[in-house]
N, C-alpha and C positions, 0 to 999 in steps of 0.2 A: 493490419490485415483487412482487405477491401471486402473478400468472402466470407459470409458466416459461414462457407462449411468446411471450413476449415477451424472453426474455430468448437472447443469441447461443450459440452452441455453445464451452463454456468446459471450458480443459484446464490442466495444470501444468505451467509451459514450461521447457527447459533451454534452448534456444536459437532466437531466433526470428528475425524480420525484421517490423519497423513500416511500414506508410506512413500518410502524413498527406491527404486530401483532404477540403477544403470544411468545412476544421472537426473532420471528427469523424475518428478513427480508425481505419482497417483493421489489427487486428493480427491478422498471422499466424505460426503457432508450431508448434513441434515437442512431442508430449509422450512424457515420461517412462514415461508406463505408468498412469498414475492413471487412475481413471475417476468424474466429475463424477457428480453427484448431478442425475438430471433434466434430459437432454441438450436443446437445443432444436436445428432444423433450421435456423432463421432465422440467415441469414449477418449479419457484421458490415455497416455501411454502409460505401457507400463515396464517397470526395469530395475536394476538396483546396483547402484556404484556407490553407495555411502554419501558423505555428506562433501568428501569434499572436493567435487565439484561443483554445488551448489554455494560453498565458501565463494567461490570465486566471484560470484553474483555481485558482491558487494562492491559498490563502485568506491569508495570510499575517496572521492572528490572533493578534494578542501574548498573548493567556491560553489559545490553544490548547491544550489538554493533551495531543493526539495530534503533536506536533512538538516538535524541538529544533531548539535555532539561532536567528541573529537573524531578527526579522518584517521588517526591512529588507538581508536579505543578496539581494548582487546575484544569484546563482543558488535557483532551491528544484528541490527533487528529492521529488516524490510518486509513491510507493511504492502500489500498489494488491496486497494481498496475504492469503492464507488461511494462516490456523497450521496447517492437514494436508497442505499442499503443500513435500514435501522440498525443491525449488530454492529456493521463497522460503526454509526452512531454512538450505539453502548462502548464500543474500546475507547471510543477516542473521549467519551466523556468521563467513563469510570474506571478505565485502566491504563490508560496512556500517559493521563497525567501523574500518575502515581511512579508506574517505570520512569518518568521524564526527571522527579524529583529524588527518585532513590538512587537512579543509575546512570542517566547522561550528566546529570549537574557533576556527579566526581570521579565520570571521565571512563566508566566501565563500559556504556553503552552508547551505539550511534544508534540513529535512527533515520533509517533510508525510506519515504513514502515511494511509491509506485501508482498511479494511476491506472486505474484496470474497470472501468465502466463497462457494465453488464447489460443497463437498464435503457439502452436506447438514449434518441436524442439529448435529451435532457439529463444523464449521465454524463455524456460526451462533453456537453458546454459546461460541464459546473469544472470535468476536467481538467479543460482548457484555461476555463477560470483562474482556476486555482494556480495555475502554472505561472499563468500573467502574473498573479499576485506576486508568486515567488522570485518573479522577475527584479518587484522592488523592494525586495527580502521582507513579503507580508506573507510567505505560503503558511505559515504554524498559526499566523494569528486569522489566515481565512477558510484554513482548516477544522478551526474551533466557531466558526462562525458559522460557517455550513452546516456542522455537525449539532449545533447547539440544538438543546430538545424542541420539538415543533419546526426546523426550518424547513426538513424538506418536504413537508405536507403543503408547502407554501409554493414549490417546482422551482424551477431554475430557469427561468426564463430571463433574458439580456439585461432588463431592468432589475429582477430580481437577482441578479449577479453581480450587477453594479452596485446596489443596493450593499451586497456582503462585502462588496470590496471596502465600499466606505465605510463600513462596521471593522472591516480589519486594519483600517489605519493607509487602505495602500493612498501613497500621497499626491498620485497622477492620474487621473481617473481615464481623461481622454487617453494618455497611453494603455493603461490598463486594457480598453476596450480594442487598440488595435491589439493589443500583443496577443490577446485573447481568440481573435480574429483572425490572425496570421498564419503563417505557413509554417514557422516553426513551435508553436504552440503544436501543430497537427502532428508534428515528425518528430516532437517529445512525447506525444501521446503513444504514437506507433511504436515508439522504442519499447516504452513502460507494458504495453499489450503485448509484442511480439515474445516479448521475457518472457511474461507469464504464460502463455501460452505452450511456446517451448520448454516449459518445466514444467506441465502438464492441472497450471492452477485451474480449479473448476470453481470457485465460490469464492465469495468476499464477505468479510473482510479472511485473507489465506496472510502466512506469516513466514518469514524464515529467520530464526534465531542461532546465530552460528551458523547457519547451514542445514538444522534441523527443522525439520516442516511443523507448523501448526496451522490449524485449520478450525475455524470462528472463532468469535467472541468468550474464549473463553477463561474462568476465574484467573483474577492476579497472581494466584500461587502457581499455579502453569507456567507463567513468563518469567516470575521468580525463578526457580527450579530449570527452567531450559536454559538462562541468564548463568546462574550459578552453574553447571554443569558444562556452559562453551567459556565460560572466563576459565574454568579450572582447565580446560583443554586447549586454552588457547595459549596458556600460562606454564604448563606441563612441560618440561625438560624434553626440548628436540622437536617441540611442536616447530610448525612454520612461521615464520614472519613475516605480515604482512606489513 
């Protein structure tokens, strides 16, 4: 999306509250302090169809590079999130990998990242970054690099992304920087933004577990409990198969 105004008024959430209507998503949230790159006025929609058309969100693509996990695990968890937004910082250091060891390694959870940069340029390229990475199946290990405490006090500047690339192992750097550069890095950007937009995300890091909204950084017993809750419904006599 080329205009911000079309785009909802988006912040850095610590701690929020979702509701679900008619489909799309109201999320409303608390922030931290940050302030977004290009505020728009236009509120989130509002509406309420249940969860599950928001189910459907999951792309669940077996060559995906931005996921881990089975493409047939009964729960997916899509992550919609900016690398200069400290909360998504905090999940991805102090809860992510805990969901990664308790529920992807045996097979209950996927986990689908989203790009969804709030924070102006330098949002955008770490993006782009990241995708390139995922190009040479390094997006989790430059996900953690990004994310690692103190990096992005440091910015995202080309060298500084190179920089993360080679902390993440990826093993072609000159490719890295065109892939990064390219035209289809931009139009996996566009895909990961027009989603969230159209499901009415306002802050990052925003979540959908099963299909159930959650919105910031919040305690591991929440993702526990949403996790338990879409395995038992996904699992439930006559549910759908995906």
């Amino acid at each position: 999306m080329s205009s911000s105004s079309r785009k909802p008024l988006l912040i850095c959430a610590g701690v929020a509250l979702a509701s679900v209507a008619f489909g799309v998503v109201s999320w409303q949230a608390t922030a931290p302090g940050d302030t977004p790159a290009k505020p728009s006025s236009a509120s989130a929609p509002e509406a309420d169809a249940g969860t599950s058309e928001l189910l459907k969100l999951a792309r669940r693509e077996s060559g995906d590079k931005l996921a881990v996990g089975r493409a047939d695990a009964p729960v997916v968890l899509i992550e919609y999130s900016d690398f200069k937004c400290g909360y998504c910082g905090k999940f991805a250091r102090d809860t992510e990998p805990e969901l990664m060891k308790k529920y992807v390694e045996d097979g209950t959870l996927r986990i689908e990242w989203r790009n969804f940069p709030i924070f102006g340029a330098d949002s955008e390229a770490a993006a782009k970054a990241a995708w390139a990475a995922g190009q040479q199946d390094r997006f989790a290990a430059f996900h953690a690099a990004a994310y690692a405490e103190g990096s992005k006090e440091k910015g995202f500047g080309e060298a500084r992304l190179v920089e993360l690339a080679g902390q993440a192992g990826v093993p072609d750097l000159e490719r890295f920087k065109k892939d990064m550069a390219g035209g289809a890095a931009a139009e996996a950007l566009r895909k990961d933004q027009e989603e969230g937009y159209r499901i009415g995300v306002s802050s990052t890091p925003s979540f959908l577990v099963g299909g159930r909204p959650i919105a910031g950084a919040q305690p591991l017993d929440a993702f526990e409990s949403a996790i338990a809750d879409a395995k038992a419904s996904a699992e439930a006599p006559g549910a759908a198969k995906r």
